[in-house]
LOROFI-459376 format. One record per atom (N, C-alpha, C, O): atom name; z, y, x; residue in one letter. Coordinates in steps of 0.05 Angstrom, whole numbers. Atoms other than C-alpha are relative to their C-alpha. Example, Ala and Ser with C-alpha at 12.3 -4.5 7.8 and 13.67 -1.06 7.14 Angstrom:
LOROFI-459376
   name       pz       py       px   resn
      N        0      -24       18      A
     CA      156      -90      246      A
      C        0       24       18      A
      O       13       24       39      A
      N       -1      -24      -16      S
     CA      143      -21      273      S
      C       14       22      -15      S
      O       18       44       -5      S
end
This chain:
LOROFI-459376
   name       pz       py       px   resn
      N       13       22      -12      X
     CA    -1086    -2282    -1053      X
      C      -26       -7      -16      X
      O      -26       -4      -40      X
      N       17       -9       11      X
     CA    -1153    -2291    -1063      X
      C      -12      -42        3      X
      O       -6      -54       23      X
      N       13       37        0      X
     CA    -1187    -2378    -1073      X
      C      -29       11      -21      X
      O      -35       23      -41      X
      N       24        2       11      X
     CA    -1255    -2388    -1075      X
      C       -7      -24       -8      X
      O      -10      -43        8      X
      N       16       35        7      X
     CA    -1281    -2449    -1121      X
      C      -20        2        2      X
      O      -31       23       -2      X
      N       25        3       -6      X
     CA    -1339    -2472    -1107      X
      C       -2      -36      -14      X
      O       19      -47      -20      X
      N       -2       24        0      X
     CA    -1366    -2547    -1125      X
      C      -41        2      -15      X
      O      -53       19      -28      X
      N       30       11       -2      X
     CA    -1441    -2574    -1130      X
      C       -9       -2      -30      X
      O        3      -16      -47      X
      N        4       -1       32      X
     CA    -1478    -2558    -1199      X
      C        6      -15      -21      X
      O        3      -39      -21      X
      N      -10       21       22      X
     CA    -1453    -2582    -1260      X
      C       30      -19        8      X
      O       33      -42        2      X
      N      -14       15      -12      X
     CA    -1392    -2604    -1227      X
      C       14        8      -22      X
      O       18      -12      -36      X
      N      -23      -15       22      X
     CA    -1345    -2562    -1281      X
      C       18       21       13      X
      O       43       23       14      X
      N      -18      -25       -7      X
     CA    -1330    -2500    -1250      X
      C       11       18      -15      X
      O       35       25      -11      X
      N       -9      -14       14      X
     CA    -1330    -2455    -1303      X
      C       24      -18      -15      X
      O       45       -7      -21      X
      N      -23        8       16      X
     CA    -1289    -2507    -1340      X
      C       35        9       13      X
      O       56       18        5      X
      N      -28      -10      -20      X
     CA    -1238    -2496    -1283      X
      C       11       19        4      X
      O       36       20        3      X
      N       -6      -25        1      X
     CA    -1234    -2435    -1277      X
      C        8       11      -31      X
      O       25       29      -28      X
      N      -15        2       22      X
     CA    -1215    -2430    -1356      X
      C       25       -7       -4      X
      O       42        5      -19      X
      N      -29        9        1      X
     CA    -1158    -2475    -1340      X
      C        9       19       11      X
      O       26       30       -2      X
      N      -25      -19      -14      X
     CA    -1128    -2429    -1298      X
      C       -2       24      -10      X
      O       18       36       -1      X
      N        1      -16       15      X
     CA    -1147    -2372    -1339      X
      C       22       -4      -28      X
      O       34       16      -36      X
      N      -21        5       13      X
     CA    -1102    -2400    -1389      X
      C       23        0        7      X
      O       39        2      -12      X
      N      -20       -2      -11      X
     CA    -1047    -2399    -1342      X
      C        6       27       11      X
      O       26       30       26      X
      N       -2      -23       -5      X
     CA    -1055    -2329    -1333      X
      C      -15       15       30      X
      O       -9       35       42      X
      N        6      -15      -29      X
     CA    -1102    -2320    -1270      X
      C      -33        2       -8      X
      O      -49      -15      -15      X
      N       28      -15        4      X
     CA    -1163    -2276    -1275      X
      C      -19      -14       28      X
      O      -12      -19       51      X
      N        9        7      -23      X
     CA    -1221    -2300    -1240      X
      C      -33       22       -7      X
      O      -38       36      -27      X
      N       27      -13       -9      X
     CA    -1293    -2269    -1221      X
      C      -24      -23        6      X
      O      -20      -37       25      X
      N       10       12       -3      X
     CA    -1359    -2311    -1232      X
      C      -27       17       21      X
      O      -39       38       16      X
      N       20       -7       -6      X
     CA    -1411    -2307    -1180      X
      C      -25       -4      -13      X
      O      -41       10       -1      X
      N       26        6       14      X
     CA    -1470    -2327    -1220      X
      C       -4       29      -24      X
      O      -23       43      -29      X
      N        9      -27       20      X
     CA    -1452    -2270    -1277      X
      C       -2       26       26      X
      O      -13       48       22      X
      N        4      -26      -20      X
     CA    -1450    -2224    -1211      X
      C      -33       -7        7      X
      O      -49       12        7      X
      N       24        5        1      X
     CA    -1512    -2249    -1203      X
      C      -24        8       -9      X
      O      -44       17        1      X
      N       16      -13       22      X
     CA    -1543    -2234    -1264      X
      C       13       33        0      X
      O        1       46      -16      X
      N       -3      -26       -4      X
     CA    -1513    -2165    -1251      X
      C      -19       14       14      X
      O      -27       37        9      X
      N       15      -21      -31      X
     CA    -1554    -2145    -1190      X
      C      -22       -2       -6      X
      O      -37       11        9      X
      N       27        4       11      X
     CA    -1617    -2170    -1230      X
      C       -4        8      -23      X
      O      -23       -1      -35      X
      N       11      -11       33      X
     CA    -1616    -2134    -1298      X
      C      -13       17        6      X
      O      -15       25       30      X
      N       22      -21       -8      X
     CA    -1667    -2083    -1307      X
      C       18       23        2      X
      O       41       28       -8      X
      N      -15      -23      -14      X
     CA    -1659    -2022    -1269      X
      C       26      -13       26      X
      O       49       -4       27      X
      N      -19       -3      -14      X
     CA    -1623    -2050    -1213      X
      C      -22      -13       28      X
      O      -39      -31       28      X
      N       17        0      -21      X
     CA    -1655    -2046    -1143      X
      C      -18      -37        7      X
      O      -42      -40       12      X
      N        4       28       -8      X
     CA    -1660    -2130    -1132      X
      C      -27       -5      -23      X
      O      -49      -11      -14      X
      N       14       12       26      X
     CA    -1698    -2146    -1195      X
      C      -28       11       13      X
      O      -47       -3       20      X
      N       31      -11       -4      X
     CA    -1752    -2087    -1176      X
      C      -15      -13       22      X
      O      -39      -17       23      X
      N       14       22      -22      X
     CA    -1757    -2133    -1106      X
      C      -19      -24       -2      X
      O      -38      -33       10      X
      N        6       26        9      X
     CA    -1766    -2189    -1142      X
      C      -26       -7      -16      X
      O      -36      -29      -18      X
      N       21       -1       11      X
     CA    -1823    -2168    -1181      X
      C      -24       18       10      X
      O      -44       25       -3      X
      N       20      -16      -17      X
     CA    -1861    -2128    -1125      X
      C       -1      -30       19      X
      O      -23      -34       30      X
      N       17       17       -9      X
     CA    -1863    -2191    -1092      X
      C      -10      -30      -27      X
      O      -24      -50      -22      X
      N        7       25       14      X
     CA    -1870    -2240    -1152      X
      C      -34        7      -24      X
      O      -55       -5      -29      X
      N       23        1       33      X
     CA    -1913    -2210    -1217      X
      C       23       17      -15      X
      O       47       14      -12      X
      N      -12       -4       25      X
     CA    -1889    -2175    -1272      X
      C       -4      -24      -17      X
      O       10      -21      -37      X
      N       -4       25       15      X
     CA    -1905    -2250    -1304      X
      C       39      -19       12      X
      O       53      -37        6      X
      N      -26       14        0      X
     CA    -1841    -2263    -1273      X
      C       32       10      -18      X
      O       55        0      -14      X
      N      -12       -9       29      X
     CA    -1805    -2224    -1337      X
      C        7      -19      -19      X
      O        0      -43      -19      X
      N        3       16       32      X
     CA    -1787    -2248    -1404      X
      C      -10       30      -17      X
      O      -15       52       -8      X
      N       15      -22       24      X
     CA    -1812    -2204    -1467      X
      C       20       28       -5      X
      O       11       47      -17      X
      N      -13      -20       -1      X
     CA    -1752    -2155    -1460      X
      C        5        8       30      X
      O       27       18       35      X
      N        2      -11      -22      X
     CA    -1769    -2140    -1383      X
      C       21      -10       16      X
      O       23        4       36      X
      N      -25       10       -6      X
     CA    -1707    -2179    -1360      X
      C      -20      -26       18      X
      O      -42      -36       13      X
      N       16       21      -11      X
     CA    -1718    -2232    -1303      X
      C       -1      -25      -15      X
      O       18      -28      -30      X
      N       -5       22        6      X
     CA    -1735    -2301    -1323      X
      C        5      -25       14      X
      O       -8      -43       25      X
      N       -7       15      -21      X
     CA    -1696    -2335    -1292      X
      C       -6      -41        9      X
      O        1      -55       29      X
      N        1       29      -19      X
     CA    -1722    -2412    -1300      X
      C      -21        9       10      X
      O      -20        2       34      X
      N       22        0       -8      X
     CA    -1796    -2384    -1286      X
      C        8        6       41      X
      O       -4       -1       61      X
      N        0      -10      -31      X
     CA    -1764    -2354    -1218      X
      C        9      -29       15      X
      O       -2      -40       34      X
      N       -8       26       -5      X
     CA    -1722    -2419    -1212      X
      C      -20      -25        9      X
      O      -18      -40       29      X
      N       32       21       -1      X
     CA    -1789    -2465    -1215      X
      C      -10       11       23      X
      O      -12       -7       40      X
      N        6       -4      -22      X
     CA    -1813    -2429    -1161      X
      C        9        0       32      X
      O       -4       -5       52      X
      N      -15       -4      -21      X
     CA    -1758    -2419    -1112      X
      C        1      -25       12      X
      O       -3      -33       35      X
      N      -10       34      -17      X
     CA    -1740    -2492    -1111      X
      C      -19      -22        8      X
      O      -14      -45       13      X
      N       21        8       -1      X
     CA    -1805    -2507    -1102      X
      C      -11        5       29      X
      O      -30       -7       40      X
      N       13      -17      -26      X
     CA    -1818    -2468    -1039      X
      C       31       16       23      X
      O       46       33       15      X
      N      -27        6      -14      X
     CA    -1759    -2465     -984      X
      C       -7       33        5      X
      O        7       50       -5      X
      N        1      -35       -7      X
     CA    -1787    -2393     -958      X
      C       14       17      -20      X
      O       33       33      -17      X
      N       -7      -23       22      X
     CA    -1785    -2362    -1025      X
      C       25        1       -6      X
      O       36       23      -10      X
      N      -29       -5       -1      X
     CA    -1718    -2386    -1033      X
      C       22        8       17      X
      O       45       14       11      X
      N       -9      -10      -13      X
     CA    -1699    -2369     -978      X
      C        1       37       -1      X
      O       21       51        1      X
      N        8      -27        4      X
     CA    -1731    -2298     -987      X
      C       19       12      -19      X
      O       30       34      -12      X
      N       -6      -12       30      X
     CA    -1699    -2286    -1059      X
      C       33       -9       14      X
      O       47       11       11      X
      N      -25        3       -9      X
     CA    -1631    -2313    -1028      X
      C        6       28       21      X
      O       29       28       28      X
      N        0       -8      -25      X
     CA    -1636    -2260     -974      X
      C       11       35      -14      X
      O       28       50       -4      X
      N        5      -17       16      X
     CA    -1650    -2205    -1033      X
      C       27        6      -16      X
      O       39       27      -20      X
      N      -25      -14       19      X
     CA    -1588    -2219    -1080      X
      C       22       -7       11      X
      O       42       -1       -2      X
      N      -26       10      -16      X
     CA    -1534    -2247    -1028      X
      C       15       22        8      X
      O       39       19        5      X
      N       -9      -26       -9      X
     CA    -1518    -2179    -1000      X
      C        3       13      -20      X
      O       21       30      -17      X
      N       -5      -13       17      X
     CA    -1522    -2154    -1063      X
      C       28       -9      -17      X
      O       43        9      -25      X
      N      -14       13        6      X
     CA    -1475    -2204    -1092      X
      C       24       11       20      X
      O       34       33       16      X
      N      -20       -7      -19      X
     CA    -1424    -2197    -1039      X
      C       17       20       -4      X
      O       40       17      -12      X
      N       -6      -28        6      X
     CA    -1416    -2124    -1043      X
      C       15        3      -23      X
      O       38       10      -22      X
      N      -14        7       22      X
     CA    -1403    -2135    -1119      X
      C       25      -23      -14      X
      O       37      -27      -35      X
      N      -16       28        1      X
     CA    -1362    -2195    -1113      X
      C       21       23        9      X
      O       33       28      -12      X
      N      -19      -14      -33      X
     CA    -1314    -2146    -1056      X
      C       17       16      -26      X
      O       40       12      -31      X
      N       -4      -24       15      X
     CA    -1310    -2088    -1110      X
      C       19      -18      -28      X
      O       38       -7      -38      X
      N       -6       16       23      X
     CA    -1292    -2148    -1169      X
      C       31       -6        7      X
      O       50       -5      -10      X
      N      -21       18      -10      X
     CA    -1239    -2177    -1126      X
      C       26       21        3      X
      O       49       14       -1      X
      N      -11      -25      -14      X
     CA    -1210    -2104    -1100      X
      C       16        5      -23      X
      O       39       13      -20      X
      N      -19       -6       37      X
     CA    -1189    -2096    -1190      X
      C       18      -23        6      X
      O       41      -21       13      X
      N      -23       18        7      X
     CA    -1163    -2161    -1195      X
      C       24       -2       12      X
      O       44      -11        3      X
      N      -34        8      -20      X
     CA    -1111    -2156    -1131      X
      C       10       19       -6      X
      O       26       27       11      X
      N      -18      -15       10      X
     CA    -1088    -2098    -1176      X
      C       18       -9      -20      X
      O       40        1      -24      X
      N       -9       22       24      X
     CA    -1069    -2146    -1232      X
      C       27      -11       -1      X
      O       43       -3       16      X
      N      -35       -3        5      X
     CA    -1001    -2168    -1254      X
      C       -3      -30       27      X
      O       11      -30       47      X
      N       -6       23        0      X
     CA    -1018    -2243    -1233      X
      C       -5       -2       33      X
      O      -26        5       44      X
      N        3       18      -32      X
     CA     -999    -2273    -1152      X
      C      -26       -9       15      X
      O      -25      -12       39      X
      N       37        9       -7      X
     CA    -1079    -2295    -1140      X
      C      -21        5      -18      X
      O      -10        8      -40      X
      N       35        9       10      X
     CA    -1147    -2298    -1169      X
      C      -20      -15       12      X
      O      -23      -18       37      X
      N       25       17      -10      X
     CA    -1210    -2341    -1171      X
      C      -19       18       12      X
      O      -16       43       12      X
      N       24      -12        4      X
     CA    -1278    -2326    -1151      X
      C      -20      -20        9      X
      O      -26      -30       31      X
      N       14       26       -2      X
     CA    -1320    -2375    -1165      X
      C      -27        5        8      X
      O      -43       17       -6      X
      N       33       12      -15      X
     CA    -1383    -2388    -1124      X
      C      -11      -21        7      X
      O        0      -35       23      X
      N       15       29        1      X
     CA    -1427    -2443    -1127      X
      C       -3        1       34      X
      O       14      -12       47      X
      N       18        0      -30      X
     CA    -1464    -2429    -1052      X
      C       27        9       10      X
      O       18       26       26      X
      N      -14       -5      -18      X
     CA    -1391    -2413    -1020      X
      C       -2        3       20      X
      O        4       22       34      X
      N        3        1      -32      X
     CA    -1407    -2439     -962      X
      C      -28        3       10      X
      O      -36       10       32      X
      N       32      -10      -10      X
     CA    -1479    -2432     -959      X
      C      -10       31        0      X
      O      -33       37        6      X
      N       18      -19       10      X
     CA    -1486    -2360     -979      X
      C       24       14       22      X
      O       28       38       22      X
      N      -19      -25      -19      X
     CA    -1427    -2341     -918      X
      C       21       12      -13      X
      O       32       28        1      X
      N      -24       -8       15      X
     CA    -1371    -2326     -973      X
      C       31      -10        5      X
      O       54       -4        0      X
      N      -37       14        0      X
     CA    -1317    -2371     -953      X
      C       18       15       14      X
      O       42       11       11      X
      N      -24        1      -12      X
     CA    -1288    -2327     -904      X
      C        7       30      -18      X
      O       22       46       -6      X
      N       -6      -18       17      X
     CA    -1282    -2275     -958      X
      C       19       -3      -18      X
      O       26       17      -31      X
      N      -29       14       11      X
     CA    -1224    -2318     -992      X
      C       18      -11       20      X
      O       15      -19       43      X
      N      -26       12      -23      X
     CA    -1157    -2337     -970      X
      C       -1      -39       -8      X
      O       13      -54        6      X
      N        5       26        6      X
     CA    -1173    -2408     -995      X
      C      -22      -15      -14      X
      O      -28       -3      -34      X
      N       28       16        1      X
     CA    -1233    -2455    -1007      X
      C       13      -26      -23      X
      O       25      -45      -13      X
      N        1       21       15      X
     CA    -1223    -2499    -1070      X
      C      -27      -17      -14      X
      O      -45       -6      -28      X
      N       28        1       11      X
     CA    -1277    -2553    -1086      X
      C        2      -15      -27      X
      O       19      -31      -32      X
      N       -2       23       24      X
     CA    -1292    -2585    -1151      X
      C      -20      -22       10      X
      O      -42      -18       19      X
      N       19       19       -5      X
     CA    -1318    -2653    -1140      X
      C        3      -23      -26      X
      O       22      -32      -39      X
      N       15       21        9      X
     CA    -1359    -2700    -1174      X
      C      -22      -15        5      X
      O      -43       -4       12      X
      N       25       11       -8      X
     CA    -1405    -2755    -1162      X
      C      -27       10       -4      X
      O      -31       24      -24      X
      N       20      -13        5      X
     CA    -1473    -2737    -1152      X
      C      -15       -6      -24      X
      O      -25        8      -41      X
      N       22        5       22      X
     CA    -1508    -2775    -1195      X
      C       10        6      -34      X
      O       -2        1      -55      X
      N      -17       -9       27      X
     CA    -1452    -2746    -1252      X
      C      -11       34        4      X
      O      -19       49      -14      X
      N       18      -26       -4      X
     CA    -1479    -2681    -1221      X
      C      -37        0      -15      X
      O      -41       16      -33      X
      N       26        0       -1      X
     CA    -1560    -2696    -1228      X
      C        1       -5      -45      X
      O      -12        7      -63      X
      N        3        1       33      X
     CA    -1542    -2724    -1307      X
      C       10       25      -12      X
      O       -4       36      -29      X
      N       -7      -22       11      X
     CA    -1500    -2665    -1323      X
      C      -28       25       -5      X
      O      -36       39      -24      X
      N       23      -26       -6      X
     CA    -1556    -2616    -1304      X
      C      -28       -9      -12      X
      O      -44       10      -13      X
      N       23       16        9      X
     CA    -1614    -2659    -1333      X
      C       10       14      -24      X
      O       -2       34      -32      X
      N       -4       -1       32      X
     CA    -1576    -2652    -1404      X
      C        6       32       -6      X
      O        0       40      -29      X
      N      -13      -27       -3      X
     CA    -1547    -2577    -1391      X
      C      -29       16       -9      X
      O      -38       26      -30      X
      N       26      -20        0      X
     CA    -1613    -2544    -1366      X
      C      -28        0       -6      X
      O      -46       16       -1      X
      N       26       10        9      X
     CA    -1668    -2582    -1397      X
      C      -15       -9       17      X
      O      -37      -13        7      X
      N       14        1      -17      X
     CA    -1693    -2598    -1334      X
      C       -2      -34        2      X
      O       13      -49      -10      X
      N        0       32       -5      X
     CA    -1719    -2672    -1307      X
      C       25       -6       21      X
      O       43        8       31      X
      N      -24       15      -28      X
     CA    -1679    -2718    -1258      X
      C      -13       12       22      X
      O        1       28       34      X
      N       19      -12      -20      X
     CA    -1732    -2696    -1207      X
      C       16       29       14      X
      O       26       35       36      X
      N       -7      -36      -14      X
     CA    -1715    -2615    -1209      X
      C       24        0       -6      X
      O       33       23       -7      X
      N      -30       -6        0      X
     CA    -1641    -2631    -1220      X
      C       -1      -13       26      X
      O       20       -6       35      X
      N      -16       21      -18      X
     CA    -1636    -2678    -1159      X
      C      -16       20       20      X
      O       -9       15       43      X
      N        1      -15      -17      X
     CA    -1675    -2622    -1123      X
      C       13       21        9      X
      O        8       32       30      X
      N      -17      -24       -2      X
     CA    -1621    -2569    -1138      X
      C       21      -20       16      X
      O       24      -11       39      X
      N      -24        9      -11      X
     CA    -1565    -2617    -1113      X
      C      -13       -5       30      X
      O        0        0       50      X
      N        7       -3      -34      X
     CA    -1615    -2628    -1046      X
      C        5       19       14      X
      O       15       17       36      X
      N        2      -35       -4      X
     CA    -1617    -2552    -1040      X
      C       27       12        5      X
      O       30       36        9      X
      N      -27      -11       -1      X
     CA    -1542    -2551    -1036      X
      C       14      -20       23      X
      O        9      -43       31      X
      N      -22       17      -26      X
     CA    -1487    -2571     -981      X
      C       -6      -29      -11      X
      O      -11      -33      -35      X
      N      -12       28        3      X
     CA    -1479    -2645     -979      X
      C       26        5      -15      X
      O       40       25      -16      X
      N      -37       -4        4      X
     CA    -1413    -2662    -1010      X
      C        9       -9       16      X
      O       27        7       22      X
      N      -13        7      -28      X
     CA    -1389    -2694     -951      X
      C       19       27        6      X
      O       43       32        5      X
      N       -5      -23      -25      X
     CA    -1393    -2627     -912      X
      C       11       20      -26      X
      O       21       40      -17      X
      N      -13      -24       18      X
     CA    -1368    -2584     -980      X
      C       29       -7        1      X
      O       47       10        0      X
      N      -21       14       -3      X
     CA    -1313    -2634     -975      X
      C       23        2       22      X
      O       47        4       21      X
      N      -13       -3      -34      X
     CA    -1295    -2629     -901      X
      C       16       32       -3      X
      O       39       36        5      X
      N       -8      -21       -8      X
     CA    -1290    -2554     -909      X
      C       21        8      -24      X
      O       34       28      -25      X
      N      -29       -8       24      X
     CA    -1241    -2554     -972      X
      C       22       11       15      X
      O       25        8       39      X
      N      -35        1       -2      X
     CA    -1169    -2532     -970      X
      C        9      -15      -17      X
      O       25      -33      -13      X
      N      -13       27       34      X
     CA    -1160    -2567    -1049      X
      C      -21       -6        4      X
      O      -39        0       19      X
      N       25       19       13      X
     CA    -1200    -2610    -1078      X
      C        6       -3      -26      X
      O       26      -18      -26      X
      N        3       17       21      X
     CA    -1204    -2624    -1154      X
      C      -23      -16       -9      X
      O      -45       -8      -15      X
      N       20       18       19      X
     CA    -1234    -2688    -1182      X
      C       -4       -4      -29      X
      O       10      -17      -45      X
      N        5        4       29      X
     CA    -1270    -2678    -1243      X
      C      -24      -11      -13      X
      O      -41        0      -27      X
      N       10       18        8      X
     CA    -1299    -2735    -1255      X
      C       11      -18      -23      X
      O        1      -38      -32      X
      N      -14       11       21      X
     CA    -1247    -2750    -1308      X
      C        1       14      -31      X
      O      -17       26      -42      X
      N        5      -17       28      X
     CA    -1222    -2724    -1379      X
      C       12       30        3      X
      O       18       39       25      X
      N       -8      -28       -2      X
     CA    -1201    -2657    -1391      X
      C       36       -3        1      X
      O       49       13       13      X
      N      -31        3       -4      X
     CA    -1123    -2680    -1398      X
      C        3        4       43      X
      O       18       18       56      X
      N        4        1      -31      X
     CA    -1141    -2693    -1317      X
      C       -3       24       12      X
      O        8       31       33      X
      N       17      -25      -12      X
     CA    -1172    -2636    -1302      X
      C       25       26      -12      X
      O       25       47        1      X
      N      -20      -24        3      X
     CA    -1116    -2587    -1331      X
      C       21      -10       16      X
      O       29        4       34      X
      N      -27       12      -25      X
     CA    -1058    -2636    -1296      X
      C       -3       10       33      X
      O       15       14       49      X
      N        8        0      -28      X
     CA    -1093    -2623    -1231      X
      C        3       33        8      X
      O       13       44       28      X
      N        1      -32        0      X
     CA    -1103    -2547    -1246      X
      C       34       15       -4      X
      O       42       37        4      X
      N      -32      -13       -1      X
     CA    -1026    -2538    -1261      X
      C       10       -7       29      X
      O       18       11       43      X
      N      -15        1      -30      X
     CA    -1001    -2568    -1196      X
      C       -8       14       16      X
      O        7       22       33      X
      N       17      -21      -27      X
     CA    -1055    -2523    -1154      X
      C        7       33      -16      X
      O        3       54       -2      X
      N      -11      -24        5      X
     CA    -1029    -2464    -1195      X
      C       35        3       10      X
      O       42       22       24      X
      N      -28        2      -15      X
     CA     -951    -2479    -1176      X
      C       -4        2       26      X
      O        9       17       40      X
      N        0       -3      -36      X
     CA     -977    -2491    -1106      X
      C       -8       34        9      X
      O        4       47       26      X
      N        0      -19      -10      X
     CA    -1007    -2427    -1103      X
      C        9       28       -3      X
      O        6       49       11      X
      N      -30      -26       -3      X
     CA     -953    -2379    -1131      X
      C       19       -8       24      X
      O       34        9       35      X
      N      -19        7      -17      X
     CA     -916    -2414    -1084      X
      C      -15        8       24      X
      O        3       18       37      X
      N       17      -12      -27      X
     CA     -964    -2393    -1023      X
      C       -6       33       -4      X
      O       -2       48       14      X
      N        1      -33        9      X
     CA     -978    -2320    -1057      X
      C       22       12       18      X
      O       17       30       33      X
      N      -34       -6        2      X
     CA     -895    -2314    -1043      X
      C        3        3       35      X
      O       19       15       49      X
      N      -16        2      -29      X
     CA     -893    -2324     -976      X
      C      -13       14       30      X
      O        0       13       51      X
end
């Protein structure tokens, strides 16, 4: 069985996905698949710099990813464009990630994607888990994380589902808006629940 987390930047996905890594369930991040399909030498990247610049590098030829960042979220096309570039690419490698793990000792795995539902992945899991947190616990997290202002953090959380509608389309939900004692309590009962759904 395959659950996709997803939850609105800075919400604490990766933290989540740790918890249940401690409990023995392998998961798959889309973001390091990400940075897969864009290291040098891999078809996306060369896209990316036949339409951007070779100024869109860092000093070891590797993308840079806030300079591409600053641009994208800046300009709905381009992000759109560059979404269009590594989504299919992503996917593909997500498919192949997922295909090892359901060889694995353990009943399920994660695969965490931020854009779940925006990038067309949900129906690629047998379940939709979201992490939620308030936004404006979202917009500070990401201010202090990525060095960025309130401005270009509160434009990444525009740029993403509502939570409403990330909300609506859950199967779980964890709220981690609390301490980490919370956030593992929550992650053990959704691990019991879903050996118990694996089973049947």
């Amino acid at each position: 069985m395959s659950i996709g987390l997803t939850g609105g930047i800075a919400s604490g996905k990766s933290s989540v996905a740790r918890a249940f890594e401690v409990l023995g369930i392998e998961w798959v991040d889309a973001d390091d698949t990400a940075r897969e399909v864009v290291a040098p030498g891999e078809p996306a990247l060369a896209d990316i710099v036949a339409r951007h610049g070779k100024e869109i590098l860092d000093e070891h030829g590797e993308l840079n990813r806030r300079a591409l960042r600053e641009r994208v979220f800046a300009d709905e096309t381009e992000r759109r464009w560059l979404e269009g570039v590594i989504h299919p690419r992503v996917r593909k490698r997500l498919l192949e990630h997922m295909a090892r793990m359901a060889q694995g000792p353990a009943p399920y795995h994660l695969v965490v994607v931020p854009l779940l539902f925006e990038a067309g992945l949900s129906e690629i899991v047998d379940r939709r888990l979201v992490i939620d947190v308030p936004e404006s616990l979202q917009i500070e997290r990401t201010a202090s994380r990525d060095g960025v202002t309130e401005a270009q953090a509160q434009a990444i959380v525009d740029a993403q589902l509502p939570r409403e509608e990330r909300l609506a389309r859950a199967d779980d939900v964890i709220d981690n808006s609390g301490d980490l004692e919370a956030l593992k309590r929550q992650v053990a009962e959704l691990d019991e629940k879903y050996r118990r759904l694996a089973k049947e």
